[in-house]
C-alpha positions in Angstrom: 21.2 -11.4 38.5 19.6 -9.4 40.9 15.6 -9.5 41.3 15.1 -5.7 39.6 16.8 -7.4 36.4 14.8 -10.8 36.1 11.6 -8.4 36.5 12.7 -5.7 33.5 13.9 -8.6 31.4 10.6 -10.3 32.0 8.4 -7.3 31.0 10.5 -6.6 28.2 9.5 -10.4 26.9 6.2 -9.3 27.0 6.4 -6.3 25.0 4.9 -6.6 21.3 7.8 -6.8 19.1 8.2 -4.1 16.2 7.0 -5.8 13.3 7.8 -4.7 9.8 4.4 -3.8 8.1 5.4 -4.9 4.7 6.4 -8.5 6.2 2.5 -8.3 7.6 1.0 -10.9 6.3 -2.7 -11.3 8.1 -4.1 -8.2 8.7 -7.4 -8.0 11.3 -9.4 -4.7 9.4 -13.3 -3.7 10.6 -13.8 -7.6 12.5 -12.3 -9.5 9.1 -9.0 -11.0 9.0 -7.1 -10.8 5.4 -4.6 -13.1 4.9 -2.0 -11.9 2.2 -1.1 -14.4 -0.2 1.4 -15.0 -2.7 -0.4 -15.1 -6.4 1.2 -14.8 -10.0 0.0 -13.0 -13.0 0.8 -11.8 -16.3 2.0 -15.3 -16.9 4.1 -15.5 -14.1 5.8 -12.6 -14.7 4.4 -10.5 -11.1 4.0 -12.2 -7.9 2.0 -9.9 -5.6 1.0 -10.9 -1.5 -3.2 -10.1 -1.8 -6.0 -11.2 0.3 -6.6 -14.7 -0.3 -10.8 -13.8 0.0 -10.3 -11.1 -2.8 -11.8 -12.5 -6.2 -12.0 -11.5 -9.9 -14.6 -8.7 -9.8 -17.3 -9.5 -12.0 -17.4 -8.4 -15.7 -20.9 -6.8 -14.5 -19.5 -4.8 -11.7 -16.3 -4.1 -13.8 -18.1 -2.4 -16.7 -19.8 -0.3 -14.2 -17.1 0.7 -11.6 -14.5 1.3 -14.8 -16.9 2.4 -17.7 -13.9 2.8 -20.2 -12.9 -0.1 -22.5 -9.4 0.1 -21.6 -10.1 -0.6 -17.9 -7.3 -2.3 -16.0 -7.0 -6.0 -17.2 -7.0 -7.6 -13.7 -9.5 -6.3 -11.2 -9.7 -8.0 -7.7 -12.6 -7.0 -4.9 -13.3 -8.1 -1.9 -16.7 -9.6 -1.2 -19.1 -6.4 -1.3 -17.1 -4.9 -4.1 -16.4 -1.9 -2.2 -12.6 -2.7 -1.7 -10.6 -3.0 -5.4 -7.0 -4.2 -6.4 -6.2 -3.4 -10.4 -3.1 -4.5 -12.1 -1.9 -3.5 -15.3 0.8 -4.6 -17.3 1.1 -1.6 -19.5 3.1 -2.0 -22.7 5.6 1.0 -22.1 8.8 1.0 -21.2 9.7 1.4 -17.2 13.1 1.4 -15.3 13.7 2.7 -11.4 14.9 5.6 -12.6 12.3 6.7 -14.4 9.8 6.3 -11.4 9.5 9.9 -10.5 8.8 11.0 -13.8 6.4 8.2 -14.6 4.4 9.3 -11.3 4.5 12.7 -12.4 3.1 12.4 -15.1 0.4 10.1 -14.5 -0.5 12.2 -11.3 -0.6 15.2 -13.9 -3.2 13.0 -15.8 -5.4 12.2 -13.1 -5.7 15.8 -12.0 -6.4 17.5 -15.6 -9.1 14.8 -15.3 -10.5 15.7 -12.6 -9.4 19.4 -11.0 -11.4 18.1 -7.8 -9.1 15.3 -6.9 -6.8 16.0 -4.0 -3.9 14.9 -3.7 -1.7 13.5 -0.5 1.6 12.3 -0.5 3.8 10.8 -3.6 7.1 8.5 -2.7 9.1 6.5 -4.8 10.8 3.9 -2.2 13.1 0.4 -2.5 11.7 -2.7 -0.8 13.3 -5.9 -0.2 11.4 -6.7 -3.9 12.7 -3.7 -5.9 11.5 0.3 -6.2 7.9 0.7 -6.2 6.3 4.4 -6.5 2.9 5.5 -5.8 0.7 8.6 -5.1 -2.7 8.7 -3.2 -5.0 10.9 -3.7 -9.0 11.6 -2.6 -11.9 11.4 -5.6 -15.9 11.4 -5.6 -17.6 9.0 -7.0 -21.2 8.8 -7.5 -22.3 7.3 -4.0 -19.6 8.7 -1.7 -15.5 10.0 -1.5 -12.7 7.4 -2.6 -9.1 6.9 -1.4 -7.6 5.9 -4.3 -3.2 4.8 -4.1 -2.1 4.9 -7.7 1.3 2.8 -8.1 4.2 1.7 -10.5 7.2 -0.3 -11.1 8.8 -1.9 -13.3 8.4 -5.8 -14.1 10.1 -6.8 -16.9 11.3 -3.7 -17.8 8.2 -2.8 -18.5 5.0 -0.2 -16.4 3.3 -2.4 -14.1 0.3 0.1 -12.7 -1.6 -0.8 -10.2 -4.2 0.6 -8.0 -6.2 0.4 -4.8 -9.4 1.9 -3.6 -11.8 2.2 -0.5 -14.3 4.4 0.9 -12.7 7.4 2.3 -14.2 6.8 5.4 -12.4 3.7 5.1 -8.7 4.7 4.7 -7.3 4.6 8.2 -8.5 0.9 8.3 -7.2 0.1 5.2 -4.2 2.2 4.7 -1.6 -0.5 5.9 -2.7 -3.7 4.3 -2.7 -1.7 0.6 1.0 -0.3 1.5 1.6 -3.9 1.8 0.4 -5.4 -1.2 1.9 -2.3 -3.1 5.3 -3.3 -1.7 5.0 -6.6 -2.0 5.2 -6.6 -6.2 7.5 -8.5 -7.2 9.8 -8.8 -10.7 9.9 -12.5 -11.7 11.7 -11.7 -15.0 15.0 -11.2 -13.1 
């Protein structure tokens, strides 16, 4: 092996490797490091990788941040309250094949609710976990501009809907790790 190979194979050992950003499992986002984390709900029937620091928003905060009754039935924040993960384990009727039309139809809700709301990209993809779809879109609150990813898929055959939102200021930062826990859902029922 000549000296010009030992040096290329050397730098190329000290490349970054690619690294799969649903695999991601600690993610280093405005000087905090989120660790994903395997948890279960709907009695065992979802497993989804969140931040281990994200709790149970308060009933409080909840009633003020989703003002309807039928808000989602799991909310999880991180510490300020100004990052949320919602699950819902909607009793409807789900399948992959049916994830277009679901997400085209709840993305025709959203906008009929709100004209305002711009909207970004909408994908329906299979991960190593199954087919998970999801739209994102842009909303105003009543302090400052959301980024809101609204997703689906089926657990159970049934609509698991979940959601994620940050400042909009905030969505480069946060773009990756909410990919990531949106990919990460899980079907235990199989």
């Amino acid at each position: 092996m000549s000296h010009l190979d030992e040096e290329f194979i050397n730098l190329r050992s000290k490349q970054p490797k690619a690294i799969n950003p649903d695999l991601e499992t600690v993610h280093a986002i405005e000087g905090h490091t989120y660790q994903l984390t395997p948890v279960n709900f709907f009695e065992n029937q979802l497993e989804v990788r969140i931040p281990a620091s994200f709790t149970n928003l308060p009933l409080e905060q909840a009633k003020m941040k989703y003002p309807s009754e039928q808000r989602p039935q799991i909310i999880k924040s991180n510490e300020d309250g100004s990052i949320n993960l919602t699950f819902s384990l909607l009793n409807e009727p789900l399948t992959t094949k049916d994830l277009p039309q679901a997400l085209d139809s709840l993305q025709a809700v959203i906008a009929r609710l709100n004209p305002a709301n711009l909207f970004f990209a909408k994908e329906v993809s299979q991960t190593t976990t199954g087919a998970v779809g999801y739209f994102d879109f842009k909303s105003s609150a009543l302090d400052s501009d959301l980024y809101n990813i609204m997703f689906a898929t089926p657990i159970g055959g049934k609509f698991l809907l979940g959601t994620f939102n940050c400042r909009f200021s905030a969505k480069a930062k946060w773009t990756q790790l909410a990919r990531a826990i949106m990919r990460s859902c899980k079907d235990l029922t199989k």
